[in-house]
FIKOLZA-1660 file (N, C-alpha, C; in steps of 0.1 Angstrom, whole numbers, plus 5000, padded with zeros to 4 digits):
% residues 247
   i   px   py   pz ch aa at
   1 0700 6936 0251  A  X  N
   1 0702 6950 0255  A  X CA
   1 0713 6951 0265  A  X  C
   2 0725 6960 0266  A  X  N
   2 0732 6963 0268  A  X CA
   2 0733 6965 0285  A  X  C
   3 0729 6958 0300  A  X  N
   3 0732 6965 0310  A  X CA
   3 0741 6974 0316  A  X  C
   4 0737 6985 0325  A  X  N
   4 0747 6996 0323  A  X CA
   4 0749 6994 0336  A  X  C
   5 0763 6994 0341  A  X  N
   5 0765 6987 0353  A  X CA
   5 0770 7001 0363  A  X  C
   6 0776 7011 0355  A  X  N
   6 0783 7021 0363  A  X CA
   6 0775 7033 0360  A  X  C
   7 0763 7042 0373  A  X  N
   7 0755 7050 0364  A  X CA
   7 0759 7065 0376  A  X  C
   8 0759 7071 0366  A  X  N
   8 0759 7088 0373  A  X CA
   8 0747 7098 0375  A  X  C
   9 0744 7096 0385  A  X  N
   9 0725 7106 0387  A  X CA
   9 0727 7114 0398  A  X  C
  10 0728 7128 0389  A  X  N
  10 0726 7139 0396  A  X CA
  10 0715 7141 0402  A  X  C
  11 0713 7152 0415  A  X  N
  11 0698 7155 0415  A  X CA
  11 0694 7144 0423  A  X  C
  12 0704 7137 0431  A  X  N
  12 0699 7124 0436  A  X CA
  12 0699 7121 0451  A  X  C
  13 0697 7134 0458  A  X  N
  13 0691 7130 0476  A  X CA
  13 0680 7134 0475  A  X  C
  14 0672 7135 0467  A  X  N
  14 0653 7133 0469  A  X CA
  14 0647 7130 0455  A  X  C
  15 0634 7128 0457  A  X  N
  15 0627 7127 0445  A  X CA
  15 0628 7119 0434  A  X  C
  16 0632 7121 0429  A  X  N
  16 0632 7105 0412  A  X CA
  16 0646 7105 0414  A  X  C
  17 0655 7113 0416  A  X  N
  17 0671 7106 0419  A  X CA
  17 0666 7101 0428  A  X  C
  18 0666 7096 0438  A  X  N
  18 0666 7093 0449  A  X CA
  18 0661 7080 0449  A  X  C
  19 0648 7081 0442  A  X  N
  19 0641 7071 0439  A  X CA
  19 0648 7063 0428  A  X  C
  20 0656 7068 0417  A  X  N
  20 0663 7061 0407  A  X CA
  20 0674 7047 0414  A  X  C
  21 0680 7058 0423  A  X  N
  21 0695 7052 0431  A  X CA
  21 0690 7042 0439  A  X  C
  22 0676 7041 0443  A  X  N
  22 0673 7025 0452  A  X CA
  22 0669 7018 0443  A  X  C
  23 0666 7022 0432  A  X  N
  23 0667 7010 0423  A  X CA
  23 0673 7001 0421  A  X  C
  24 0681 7014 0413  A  X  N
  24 0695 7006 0406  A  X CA
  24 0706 7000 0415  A  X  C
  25 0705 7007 0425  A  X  N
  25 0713 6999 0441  A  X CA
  25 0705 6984 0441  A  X  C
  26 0692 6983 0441  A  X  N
  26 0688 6969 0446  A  X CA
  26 0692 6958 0435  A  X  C
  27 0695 6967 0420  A  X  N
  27 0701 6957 0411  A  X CA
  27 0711 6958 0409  A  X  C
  28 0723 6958 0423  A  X  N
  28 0732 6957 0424  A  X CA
  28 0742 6961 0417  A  X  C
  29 0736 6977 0411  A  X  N
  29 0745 6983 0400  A  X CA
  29 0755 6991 0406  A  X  C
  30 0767 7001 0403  A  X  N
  30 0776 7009 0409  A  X CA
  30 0771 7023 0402  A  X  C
  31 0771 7030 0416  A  X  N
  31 0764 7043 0417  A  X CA
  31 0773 7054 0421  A  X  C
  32 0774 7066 0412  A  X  N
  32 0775 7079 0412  A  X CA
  32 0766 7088 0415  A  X  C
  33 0766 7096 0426  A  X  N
  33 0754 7102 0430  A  X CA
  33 0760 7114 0431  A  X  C
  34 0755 7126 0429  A  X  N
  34 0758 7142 0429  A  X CA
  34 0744 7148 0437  A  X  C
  35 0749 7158 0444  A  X  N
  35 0738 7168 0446  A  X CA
  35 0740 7176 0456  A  X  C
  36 0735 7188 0461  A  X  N
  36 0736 7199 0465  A  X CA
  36 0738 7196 0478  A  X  C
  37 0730 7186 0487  A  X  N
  37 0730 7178 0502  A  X CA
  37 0740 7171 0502  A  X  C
  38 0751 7175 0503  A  X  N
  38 0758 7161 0508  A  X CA
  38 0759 7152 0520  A  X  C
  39 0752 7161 0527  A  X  N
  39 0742 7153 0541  A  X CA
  39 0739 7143 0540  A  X  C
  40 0724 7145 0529  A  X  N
  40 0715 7137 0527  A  X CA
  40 0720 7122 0517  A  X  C
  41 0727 7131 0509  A  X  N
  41 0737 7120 0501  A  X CA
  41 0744 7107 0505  A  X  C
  42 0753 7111 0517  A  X  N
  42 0759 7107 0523  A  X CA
  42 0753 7095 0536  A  X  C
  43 0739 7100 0537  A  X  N
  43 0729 7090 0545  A  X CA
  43 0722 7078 0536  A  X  C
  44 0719 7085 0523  A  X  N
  44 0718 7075 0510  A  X CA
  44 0724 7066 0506  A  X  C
  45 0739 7071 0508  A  X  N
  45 0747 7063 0504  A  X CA
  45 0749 7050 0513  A  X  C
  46 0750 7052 0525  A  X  N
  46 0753 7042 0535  A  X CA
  46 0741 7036 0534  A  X  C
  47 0723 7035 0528  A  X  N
  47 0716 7027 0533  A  X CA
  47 0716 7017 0517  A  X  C
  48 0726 7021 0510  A  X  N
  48 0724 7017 0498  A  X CA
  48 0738 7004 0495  A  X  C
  49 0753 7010 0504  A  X  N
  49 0760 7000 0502  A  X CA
  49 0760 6987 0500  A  X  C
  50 0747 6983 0514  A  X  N
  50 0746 6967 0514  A  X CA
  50 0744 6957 0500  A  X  C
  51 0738 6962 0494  A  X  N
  51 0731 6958 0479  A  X CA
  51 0737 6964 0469  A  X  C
  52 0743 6975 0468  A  X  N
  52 0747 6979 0453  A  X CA
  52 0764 6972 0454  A  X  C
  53 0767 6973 0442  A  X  N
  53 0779 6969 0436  A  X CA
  53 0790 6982 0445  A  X  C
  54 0788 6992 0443  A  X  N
  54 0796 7010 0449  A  X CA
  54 0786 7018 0451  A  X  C
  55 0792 7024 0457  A  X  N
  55 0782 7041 0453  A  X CA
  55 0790 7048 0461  A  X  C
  56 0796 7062 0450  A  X  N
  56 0804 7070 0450  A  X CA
  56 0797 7083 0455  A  X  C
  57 0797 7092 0466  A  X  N
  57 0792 7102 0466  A  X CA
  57 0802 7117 0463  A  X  C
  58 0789 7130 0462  A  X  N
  58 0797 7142 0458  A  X CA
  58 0788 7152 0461  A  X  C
  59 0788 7164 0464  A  X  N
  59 0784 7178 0465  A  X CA
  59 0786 7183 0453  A  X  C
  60 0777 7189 0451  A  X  N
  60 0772 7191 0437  A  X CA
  60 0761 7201 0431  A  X  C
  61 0763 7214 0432  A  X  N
  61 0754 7224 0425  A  X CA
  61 0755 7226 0411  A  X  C
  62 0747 7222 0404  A  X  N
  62 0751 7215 0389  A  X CA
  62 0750 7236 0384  A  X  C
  63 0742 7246 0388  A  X  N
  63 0745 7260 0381  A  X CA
  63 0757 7265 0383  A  X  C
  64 0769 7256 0394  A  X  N
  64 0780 7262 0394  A  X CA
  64 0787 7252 0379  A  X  C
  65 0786 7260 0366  A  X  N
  65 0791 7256 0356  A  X CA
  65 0810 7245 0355  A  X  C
  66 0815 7257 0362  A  X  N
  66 0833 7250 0364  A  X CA
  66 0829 7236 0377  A  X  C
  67 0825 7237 0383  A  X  N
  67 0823 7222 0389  A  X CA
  67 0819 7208 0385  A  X  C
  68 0810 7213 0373  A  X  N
  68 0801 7200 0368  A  X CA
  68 0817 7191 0360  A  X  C
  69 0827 7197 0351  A  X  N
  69 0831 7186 0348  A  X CA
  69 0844 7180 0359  A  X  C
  70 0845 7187 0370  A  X  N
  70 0854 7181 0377  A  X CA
  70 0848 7170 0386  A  X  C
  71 0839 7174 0387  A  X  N
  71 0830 7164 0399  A  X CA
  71 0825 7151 0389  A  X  C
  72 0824 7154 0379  A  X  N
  72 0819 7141 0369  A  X CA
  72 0830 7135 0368  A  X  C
  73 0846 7142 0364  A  X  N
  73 0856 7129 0362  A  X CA
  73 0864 7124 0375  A  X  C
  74 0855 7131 0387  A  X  N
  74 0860 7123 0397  A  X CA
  74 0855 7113 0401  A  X  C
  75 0845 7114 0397  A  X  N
  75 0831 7105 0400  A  X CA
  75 0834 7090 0391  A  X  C
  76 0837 7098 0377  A  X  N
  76 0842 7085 0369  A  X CA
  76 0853 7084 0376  A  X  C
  77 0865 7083 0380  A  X  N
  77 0874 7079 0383  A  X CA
  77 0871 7066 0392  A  X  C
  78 0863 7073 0403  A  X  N
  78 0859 7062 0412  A  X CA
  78 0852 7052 0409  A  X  C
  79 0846 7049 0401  A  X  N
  79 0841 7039 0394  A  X CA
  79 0848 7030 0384  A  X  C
  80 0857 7040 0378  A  X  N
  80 0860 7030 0371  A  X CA
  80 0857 7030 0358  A  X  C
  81 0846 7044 0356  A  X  N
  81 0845 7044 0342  A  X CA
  81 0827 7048 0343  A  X  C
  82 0818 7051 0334  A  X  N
  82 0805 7052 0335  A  X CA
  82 0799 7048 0323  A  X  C
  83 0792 7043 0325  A  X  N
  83 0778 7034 0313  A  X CA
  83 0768 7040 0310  A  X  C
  84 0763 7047 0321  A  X  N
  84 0752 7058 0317  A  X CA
  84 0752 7070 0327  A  X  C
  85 0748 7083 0322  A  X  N
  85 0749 7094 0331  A  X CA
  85 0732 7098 0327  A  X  C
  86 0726 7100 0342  A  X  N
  86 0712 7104 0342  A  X CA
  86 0708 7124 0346  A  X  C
  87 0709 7128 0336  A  X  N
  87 0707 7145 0340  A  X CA
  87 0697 7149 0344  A  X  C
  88 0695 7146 0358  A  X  N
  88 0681 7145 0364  A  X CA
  88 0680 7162 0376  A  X  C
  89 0692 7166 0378  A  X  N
  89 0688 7178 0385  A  X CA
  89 0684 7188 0382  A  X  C
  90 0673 7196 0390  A  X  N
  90 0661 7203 0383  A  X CA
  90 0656 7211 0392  A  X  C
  91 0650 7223 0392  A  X  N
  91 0645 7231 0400  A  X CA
  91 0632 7229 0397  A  X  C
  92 0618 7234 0397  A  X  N
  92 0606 7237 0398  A  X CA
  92 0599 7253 0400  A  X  C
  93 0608 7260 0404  A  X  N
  93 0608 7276 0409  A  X CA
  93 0597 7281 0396  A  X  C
  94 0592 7293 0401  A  X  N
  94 0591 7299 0385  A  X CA
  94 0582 7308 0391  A  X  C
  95 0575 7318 0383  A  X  N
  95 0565 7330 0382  A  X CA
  95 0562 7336 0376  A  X  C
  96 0545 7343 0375  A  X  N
  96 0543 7348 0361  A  X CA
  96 0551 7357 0358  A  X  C
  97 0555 7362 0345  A  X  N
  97 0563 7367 0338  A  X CA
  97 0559 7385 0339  A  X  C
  98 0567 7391 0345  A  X  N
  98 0564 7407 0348  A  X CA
  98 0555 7411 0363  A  X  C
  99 0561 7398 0370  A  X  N
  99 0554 7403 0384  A  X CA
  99 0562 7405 0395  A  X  C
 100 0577 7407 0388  A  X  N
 100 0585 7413 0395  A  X CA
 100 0594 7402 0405  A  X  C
 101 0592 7388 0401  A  X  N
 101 0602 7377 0407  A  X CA
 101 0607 7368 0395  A  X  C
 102 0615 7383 0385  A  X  N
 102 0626 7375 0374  A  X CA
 102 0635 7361 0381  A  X  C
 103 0640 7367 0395  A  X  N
 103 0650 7358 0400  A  X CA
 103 0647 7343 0400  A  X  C
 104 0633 7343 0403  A  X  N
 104 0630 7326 0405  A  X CA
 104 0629 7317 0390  A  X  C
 105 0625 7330 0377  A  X  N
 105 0624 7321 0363  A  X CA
 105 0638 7321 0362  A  X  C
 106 0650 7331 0363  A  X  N
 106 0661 7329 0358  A  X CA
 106 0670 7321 0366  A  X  C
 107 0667 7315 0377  A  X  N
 107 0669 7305 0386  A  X CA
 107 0669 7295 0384  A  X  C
 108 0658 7292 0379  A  X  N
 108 0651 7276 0372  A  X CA
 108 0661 7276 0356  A  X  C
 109 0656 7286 0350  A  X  N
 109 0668 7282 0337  A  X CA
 109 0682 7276 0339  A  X  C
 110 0684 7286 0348  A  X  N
 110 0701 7281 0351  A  X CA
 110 0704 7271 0352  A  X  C
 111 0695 7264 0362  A  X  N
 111 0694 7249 0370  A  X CA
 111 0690 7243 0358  A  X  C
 112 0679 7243 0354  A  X  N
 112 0674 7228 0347  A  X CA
 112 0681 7229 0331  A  X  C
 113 0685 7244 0328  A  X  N
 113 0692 7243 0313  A  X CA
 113 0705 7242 0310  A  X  C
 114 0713 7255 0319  A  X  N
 114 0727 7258 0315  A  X CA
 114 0738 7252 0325  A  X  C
 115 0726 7244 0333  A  X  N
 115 0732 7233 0346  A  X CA
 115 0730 7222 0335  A  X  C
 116 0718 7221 0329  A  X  N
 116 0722 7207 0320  A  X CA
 116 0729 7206 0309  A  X  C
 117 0732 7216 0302  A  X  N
 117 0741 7218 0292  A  X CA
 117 0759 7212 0297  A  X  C
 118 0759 7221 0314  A  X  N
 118 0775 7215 0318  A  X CA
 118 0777 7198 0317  A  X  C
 119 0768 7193 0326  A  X  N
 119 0764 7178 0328  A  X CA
 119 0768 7173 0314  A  X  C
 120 0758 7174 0302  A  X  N
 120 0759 7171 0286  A  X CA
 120 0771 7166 0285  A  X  C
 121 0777 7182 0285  A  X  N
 121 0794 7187 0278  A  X CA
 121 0803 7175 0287  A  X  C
 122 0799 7176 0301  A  X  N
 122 0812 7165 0312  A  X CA
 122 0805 7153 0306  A  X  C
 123 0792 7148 0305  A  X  N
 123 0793 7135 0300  A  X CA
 123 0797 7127 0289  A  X  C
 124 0797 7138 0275  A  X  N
 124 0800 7132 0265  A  X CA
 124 0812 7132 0260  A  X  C
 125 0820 7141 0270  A  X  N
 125 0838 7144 0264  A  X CA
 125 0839 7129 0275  A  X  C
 126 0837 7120 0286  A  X  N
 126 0839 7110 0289  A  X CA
 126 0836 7099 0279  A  X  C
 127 0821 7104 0276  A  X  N
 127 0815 7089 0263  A  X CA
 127 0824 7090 0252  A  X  C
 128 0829 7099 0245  A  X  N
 128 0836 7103 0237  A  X CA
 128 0853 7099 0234  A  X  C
 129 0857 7095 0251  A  X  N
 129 0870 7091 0252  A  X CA
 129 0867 7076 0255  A  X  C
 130 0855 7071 0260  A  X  N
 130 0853 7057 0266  A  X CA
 130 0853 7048 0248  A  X  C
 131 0849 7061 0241  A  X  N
 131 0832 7055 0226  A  X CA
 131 0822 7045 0230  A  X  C
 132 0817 7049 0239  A  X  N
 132 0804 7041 0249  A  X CA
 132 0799 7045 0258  A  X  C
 133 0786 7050 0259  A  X  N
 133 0775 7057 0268  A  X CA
 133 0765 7059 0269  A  X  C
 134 0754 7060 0276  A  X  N
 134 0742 7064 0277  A  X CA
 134 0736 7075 0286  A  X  C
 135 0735 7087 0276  A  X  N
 135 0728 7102 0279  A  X CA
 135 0715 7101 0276  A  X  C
 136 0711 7104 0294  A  X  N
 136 0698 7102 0297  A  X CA
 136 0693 7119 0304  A  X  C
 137 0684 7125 0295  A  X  N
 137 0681 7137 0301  A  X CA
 137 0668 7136 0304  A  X  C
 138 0667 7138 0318  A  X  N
 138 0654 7138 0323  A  X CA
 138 0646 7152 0321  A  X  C
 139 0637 7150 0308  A  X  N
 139 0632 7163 0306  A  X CA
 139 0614 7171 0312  A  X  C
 140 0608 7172 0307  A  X  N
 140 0590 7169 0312  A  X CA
 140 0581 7171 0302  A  X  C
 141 0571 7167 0306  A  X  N
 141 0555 7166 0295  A  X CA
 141 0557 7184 0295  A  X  C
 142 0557 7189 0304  A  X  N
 142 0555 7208 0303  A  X CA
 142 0565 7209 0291  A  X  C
 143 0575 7206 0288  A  X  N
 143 0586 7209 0275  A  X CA
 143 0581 7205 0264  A  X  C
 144 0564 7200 0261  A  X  N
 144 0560 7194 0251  A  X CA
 144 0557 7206 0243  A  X  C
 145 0553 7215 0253  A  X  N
 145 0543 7228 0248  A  X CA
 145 0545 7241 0259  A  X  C
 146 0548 7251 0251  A  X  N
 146 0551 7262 0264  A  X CA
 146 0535 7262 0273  A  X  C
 147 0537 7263 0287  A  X  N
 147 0529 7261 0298  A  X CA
 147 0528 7281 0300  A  X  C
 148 0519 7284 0306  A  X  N
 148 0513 7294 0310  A  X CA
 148 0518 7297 0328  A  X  C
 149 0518 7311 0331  A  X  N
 149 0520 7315 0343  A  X CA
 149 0530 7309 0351  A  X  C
 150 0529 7306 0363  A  X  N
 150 0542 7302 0369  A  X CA
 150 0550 7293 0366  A  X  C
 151 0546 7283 0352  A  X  N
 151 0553 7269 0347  A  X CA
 151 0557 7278 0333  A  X  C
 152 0557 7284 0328  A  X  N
 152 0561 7295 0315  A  X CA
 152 0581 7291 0316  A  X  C
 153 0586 7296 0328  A  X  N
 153 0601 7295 0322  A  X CA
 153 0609 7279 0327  A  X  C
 154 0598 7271 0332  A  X  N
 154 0604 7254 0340  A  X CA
 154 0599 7249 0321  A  X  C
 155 0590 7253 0317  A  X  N
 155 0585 7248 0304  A  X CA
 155 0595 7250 0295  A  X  C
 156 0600 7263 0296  A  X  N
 156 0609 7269 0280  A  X CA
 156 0622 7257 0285  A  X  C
 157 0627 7258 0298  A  X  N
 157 0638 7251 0305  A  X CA
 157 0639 7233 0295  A  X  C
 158 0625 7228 0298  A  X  N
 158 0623 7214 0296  A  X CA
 158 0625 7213 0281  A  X  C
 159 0618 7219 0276  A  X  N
 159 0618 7221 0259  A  X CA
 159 0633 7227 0255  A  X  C
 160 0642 7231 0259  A  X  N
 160 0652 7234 0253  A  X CA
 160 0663 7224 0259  A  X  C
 161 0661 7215 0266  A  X  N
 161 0667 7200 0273  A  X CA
 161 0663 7190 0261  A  X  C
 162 0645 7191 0258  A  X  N
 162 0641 7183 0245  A  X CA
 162 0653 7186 0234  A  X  C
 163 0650 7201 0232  A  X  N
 163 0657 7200 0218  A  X CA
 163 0671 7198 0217  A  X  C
 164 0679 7201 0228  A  X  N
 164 0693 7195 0230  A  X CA
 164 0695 7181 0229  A  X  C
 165 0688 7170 0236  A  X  N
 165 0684 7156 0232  A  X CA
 165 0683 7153 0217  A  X  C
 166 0672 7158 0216  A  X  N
 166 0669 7159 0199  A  X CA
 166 0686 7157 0188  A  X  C
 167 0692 7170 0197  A  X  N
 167 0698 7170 0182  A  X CA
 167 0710 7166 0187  A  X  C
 168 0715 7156 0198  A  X  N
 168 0729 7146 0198  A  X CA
 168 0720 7135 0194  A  X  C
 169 0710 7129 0194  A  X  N
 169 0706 7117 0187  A  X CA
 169 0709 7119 0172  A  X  C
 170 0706 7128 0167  A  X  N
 170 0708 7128 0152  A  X CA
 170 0722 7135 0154  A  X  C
 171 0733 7136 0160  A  X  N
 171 0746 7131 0158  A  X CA
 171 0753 7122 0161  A  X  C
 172 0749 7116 0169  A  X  N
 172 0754 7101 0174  A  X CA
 172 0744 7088 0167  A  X  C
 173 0737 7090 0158  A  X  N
 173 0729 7080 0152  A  X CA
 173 0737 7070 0152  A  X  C
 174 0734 7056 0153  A  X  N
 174 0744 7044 0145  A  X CA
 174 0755 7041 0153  A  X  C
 175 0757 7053 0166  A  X  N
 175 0772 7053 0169  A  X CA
 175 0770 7044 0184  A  X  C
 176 0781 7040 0191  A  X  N
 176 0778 7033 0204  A  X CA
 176 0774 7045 0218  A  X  C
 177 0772 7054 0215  A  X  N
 177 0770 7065 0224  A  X CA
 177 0755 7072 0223  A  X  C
 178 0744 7068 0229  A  X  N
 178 0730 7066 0226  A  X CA
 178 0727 7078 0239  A  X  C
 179 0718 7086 0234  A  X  N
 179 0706 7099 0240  A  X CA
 179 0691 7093 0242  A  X  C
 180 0690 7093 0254  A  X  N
 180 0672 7088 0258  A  X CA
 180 0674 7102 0264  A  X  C
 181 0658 7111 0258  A  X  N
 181 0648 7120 0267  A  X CA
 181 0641 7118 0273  A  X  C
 182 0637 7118 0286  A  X  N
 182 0627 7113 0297  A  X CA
 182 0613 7126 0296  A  X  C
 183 0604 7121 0296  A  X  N
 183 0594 7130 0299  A  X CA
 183 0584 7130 0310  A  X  C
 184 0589 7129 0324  A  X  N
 184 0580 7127 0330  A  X CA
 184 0566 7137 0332  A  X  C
 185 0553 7126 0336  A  X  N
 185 0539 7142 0340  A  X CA
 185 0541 7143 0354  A  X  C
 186 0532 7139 0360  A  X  N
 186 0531 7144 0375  A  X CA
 186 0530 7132 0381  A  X  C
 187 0545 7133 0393  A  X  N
 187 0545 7124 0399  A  X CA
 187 0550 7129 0411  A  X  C
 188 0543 7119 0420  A  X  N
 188 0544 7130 0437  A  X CA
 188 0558 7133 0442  A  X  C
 189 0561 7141 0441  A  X  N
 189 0577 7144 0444  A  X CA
 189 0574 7158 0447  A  X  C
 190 0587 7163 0455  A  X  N
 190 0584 7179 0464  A  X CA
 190 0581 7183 0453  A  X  C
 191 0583 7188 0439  A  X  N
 191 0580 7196 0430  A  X CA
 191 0572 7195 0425  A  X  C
 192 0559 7188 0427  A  X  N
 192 0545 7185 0423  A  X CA
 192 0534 7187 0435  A  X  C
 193 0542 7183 0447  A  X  N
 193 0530 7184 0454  A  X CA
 193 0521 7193 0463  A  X  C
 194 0523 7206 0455  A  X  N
 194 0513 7211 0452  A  X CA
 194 0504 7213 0444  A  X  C
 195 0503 7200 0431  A  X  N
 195 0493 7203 0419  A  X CA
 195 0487 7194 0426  A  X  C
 196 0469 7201 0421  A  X  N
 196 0459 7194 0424  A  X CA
 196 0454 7190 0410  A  X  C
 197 0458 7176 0413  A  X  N
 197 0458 7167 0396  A  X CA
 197 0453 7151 0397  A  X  C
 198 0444 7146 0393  A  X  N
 198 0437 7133 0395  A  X CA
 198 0446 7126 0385  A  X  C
 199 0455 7134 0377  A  X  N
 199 0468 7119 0370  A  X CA
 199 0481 7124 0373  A  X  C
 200 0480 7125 0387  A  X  N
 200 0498 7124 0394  A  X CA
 200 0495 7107 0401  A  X  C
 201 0510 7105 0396  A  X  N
 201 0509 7092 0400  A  X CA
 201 0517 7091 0413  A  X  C
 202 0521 7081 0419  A  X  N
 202 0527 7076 0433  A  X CA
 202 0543 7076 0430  A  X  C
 203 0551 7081 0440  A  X  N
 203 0566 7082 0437  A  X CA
 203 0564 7067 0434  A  X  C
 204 0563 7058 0437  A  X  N
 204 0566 7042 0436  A  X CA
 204 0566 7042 0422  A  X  C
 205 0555 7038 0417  A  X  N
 205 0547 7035 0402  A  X CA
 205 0558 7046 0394  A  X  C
 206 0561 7059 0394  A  X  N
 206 0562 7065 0384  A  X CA
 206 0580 7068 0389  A  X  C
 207 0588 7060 0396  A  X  N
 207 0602 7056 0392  A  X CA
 207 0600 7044 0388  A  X  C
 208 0593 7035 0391  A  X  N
 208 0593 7021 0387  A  X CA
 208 0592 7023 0370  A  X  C
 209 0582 7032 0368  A  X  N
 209 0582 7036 0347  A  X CA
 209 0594 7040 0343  A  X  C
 210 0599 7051 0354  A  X  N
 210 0610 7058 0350  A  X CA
 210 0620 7051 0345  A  X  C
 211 0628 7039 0354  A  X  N
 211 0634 7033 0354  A  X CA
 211 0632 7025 0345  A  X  C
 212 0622 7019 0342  A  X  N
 212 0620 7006 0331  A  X CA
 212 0622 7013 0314  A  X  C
 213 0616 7030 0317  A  X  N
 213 0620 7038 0304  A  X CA
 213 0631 7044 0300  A  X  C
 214 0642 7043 0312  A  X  N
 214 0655 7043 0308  A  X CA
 214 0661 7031 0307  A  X  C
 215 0656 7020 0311  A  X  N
 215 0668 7010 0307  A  X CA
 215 0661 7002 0290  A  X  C
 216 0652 7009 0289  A  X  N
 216 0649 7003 0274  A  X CA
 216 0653 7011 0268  A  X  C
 217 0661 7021 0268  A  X  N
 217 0672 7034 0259  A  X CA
 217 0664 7036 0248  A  X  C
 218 0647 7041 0245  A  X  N
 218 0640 7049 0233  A  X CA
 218 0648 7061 0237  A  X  C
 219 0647 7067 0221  A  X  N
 219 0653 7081 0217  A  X CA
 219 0638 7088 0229  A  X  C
 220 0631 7091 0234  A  X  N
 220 0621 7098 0236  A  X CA
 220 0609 7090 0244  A  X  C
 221 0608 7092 0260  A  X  N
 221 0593 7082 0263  A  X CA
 221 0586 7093 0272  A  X  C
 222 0576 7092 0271  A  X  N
 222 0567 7102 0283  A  X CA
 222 0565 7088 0296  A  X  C
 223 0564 7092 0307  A  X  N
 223 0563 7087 0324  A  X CA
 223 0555 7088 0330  A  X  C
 224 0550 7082 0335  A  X  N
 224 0542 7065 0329  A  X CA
 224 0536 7067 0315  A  X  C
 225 0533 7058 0306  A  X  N
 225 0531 7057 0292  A  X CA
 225 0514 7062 0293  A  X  C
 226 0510 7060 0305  A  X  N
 226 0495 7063 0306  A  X CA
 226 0492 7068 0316  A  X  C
 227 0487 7087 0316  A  X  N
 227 0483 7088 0302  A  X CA
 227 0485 7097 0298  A  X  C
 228 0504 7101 0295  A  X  N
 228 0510 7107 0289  A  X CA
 228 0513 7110 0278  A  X  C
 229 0519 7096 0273  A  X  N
 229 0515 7093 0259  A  X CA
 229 0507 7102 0247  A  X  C
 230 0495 7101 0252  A  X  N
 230 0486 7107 0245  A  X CA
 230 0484 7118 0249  A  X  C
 231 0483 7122 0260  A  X  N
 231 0482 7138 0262  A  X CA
 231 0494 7145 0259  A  X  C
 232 0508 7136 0255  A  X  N
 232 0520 7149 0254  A  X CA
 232 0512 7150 0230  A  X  C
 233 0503 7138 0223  A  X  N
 233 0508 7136 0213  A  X CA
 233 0494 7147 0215  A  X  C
 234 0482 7153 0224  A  X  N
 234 0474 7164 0220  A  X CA
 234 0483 7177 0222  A  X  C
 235 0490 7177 0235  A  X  N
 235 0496 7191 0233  A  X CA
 235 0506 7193 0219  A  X  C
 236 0510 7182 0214  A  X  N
 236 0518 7188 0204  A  X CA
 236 0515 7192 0193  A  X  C
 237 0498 7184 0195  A  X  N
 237 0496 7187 0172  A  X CA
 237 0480 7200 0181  A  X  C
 238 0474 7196 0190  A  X  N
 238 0460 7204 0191  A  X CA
 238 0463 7220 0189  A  X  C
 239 0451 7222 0186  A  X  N
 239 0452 7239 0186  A  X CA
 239 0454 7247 0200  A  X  C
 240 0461 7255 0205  A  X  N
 240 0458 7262 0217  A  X CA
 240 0449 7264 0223  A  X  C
 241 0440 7268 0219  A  X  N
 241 0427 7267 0223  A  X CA
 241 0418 7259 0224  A  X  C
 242 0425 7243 0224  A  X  N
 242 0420 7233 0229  A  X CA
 242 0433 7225 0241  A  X  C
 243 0442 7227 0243  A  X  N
 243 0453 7223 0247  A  X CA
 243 0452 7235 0262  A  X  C
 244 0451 7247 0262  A  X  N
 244 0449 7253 0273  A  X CA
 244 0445 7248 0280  A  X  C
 245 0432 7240 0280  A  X  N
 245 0425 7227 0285  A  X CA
 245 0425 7220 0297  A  X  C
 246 0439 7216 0292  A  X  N
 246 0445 7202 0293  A  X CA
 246 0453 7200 0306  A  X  C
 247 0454 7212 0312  A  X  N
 247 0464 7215 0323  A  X CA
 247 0457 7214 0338  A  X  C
% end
């Protein structure tokens, strides 16, 4: 298997970026990091030098569309090139649908879709000029199946990230330029922890999957394999009215 030595992860002064970049820093990989803090970034970055190979930082609001691909080919510049780009930045916002706070669903779209759409477009006109890369879109179990009430527009978000994944794998088939979809369930990170859920796992355990399920590059893995797995393969075939359930 192919190690990817030069990686780009948005989304990465908290939570699973965050948690991604001390990984891949302790295996001495060279890091691209983006995100909205460049504070926090920039404190990341220094606790990470000792051990990683680089780490390149940037400010980065992935809904401001004209920024994503300048900040990506600057990013590549500083490296030296990229091996894999991780589309991990993501909102969590949302609300039921007609209660009068459109702004927070059409917020979250922006961010988790037409912010990952820019990312895509800047990663693969690079993979495209390199002919070598790995597009990693961190998508969720909610994108398996549209989700109800305040998770209704983070759901349609995740599922239309799926089907974007979906369909560069079946055009890059065969080719050296490879699409892994991430599906994580609930894992304690600010954007969960308010669910009261007996299978949220520990930020530890559920970047340690994360990570082990991006560097085995499947077209598609749910996070942690258990017990997601199975619960994303009921939400997809069960009847509604047994899948309501399930939440």
């Amino acid at each position: 298997m192919t190690t990817r030595q030069k990686i780009l992860i948005t989304g990465a002064s908290s939570g699973l970026g965050e948690g991604m970049a001390r990984r891949y820093a302790a295996q001495g990989r060279s890091l691209a990091l983006a995100a909205r803090r460049i504070d926090r970034l920039d404190e990341l970055a220094d606790e990470l030098r000792p051990a990683a190979a680089q780490v390149a930082v940037a400010e980065l609001d992935v809904a401001d569309t004209d920024a994503v691909p300048v900040v990506f080919g600057k990013l590549r510049d500083e490296l030296g090139g990229l091996d894999r780009v991780i589309v991990n930045a993501g909102l969590g916002k949302g609300a039921p649908m007609g209660t009068g706070k459109a702004h927070a669903n059409i917020e979250t779209v922006q961010t988790n879709l037409i912010g990952a759409i820019a990312q895509i477009d800047a990663a693969l006109e690079i993979f495209r000029e390199q002919n070598h890369g790995h597009l990693v879109l961190i998508s969720s179990i909610a994108g398996v199946r549209g989700q109800p009430k305040a998770q209704t527009a983070y759901s349609a978000s995740k599922a239309g990230l799926t089907a974007i994944g979906e369909g560069l794998q079946t055009e890059f088939a065969g080719k050296p330029i490879k699409v892994s979809v991430i599906a994580p369930g609930y894992i304690n990170t600010a954007i969960n922890r308010s669910v009261k859920t007996k299978l949220k796992a520990d930020l530890d355990s559920g970047v340690n999957a994360l990570v082990k399920a991006i560097d085995n590059e499947k077209q598609w893995a749910p996070v942690p394999t258990w017990p997601w797995l199975p619960i994303a393969a009921a939400l997809r075939h069960l009847p509604q009215s047994v899948t309501r359930h399930l939440g």
